[in-house]
C-alpha angles and dihedrals in degrees: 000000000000097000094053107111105210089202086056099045083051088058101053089039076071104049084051100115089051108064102096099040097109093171096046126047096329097064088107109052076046096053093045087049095056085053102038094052082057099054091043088056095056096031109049093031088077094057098039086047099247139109126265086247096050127113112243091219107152091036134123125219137194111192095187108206091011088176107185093000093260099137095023091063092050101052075045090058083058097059107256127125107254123208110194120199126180133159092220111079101202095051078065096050091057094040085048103054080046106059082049099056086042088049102237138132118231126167094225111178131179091237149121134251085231083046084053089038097051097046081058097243128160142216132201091211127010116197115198101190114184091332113107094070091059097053120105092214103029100176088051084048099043090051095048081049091055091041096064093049106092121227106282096025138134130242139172123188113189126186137126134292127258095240154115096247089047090048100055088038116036091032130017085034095039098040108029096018125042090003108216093139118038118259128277091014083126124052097200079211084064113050115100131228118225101250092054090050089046088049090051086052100047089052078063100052085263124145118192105235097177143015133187137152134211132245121213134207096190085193105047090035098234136139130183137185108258134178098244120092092197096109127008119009148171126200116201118205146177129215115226125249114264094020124147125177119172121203110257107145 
């Protein structure tokens, strides 16, 4: 677990209770989620050979730092069998008694990408949502990442952009300003550009098949997916067929 950031876990032991408030600080984690599970739909359909519309019963699928179970739920809803890892155990508690009271099995487990890395199991599809700029070691995290994804898999990696705009918006507007994310949950020294994230997933065997970003309207409580990266992002892959690549980082 070398990329785990005990500072960081510490951070999100204390956001805990709020995962599943989607009225209160969490709206927005809710309302990106909304928007996130459809692009995934028509995104990652294409490269597992499937429509936008169709279940993804028979699929496997890794949510690396599932937190309270929010996205995780939601790729469970759509019939694949969801395997949720995350380094803070209390985010699974409450993602566990969830999944309970929704009625849905999820394998939650209090574990790492490099854990999962390093047993030699393997995901049709991994999904890294707003994780990577919260690791302590992101190029060790990012191949473990790529190592669980099995060859001719799909994977989509989403976090913010390294830039100005990013920095007044997503964090010195959403966090100081108009608070809706407690503050300090963003380093601005941490976030990752995505070239720097496409060149971690090519080292896997990884193409970006697809990038997007996401507008936001913080007062109507709206987001939408845009063209421009300068914010928020997500970046969709696949992993070449015949492709192994052992963690040795």
């Amino acid at each position: 677990m070398s990329s785990v950031d005990p500072l960081e876990a510490a951070k999100f032991e204390a956001y805990a209770q709020m995962w599943w408030d989607a009225q209160g600080r969490m709206w927005p984690l809710h309302t990106l989620n909304t928007l996130r599970v459809q692009i995934l739909r028509e995104a990652l359909a294409p490269l597992l050979g499937r429509s936008a519309e169709a279940s993804w019963e028979g699929l496997s699928v890794l949510d690396i730092g599932c937190g309270g179970g929010i996205l995780s739920e939601s790729i469970a809803r759509l019939g694949a069998h969801v395997v949720g890892v995350d380094v803070v155990a209390r985010n699974l508690e409450i993602a566990r008694q969830h999944a309970v009271v929704s009625g849905l099995e999820i394998d939650y487990r209090h574990s790492s990408a490099e854990a999962l890395a390093a047993s030699g199991e393997q995901f049709d599809v991994v999904l890294n949502m707003e994780v990577v700029e919260h690791v302590a070691d992101l190029t060790g995290f990012m191949q473990a990442c790529n190592a669980v994804l099995r060859p001719g898999g799909a994977t989509a990696v989403a976090t913010i952009n390294r830039t100005v705009l990013a920095r007044v918006t997503a964090l010195w507007a959403a966090e100081y300003l108009l608070r809706l994310l407690p503050r300090g949950t963003h380093q601005y020294q941490r976030l990752v550009k995505p070239s720097e994230l496409t060149a971690l997933l090519q080292a896997g065997g990884c193409e970006v098949v697809t990038q997007c970003g996401v507008g936001v309207d913080p007062f109507r409580r709206r987001m939408w997916r845009r063209s421009s990266l300068a914010v928020n992002y997500m970046l969709l892959a696949k992993k070449a067929e015949g492709v192994t690549m052992p963690v040795t980082h």
